[in-house]
N, C-alpha and C positions, 0 to 999 in steps of 0.2 A: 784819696789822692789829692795833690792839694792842686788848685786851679790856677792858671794861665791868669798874670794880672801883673801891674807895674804898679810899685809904690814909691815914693819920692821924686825928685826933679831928676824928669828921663833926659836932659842935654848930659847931665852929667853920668849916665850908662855907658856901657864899654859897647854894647848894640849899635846908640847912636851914636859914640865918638866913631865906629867904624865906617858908617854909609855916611858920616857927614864930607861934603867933597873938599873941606879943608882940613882933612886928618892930622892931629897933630901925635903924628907917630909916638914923640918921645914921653907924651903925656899918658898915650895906651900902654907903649910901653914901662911904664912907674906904677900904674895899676895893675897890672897883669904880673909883674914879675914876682910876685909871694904870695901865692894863690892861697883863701883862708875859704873862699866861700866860688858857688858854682850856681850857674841861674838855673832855674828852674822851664824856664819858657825857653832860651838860647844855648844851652849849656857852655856857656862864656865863663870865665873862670877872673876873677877880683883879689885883691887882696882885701878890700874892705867891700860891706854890704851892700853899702850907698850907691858903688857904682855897677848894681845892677837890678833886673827890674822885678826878678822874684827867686829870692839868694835863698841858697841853702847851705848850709856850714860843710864843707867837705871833709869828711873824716877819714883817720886814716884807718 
């Protein structure tokens, strides 16, 4: 099973762009809208890897 853990620069996670209290909606929404990859710890859903804290490739 693979473990709970955050790799790269966590401001730019879709976790923290959501609890940050100056959300900028339209920047969540540009990551989020072509979902490639799915976290492992949040199940938040990215288009790229980067913006999450333990991505797993969502297959179809």
């Amino acid at each position: 099973m693979k473990e709970n853990s955050c790799t790269g620069e966590h401001s730019d996670h879709v976790c923290q762009l959501i609890v940050n209290r100056n959300k900028d909606i339209d920047k969540i929404k540009d990551i989020v809208k072509n979902p490639n990859f799915i976290c492992f710890n949040c199940a938040r859903v990215a288009e790229n890897k980067e913006n999450l804290c333990n991505p797993m490739p969502i297959e179809d």
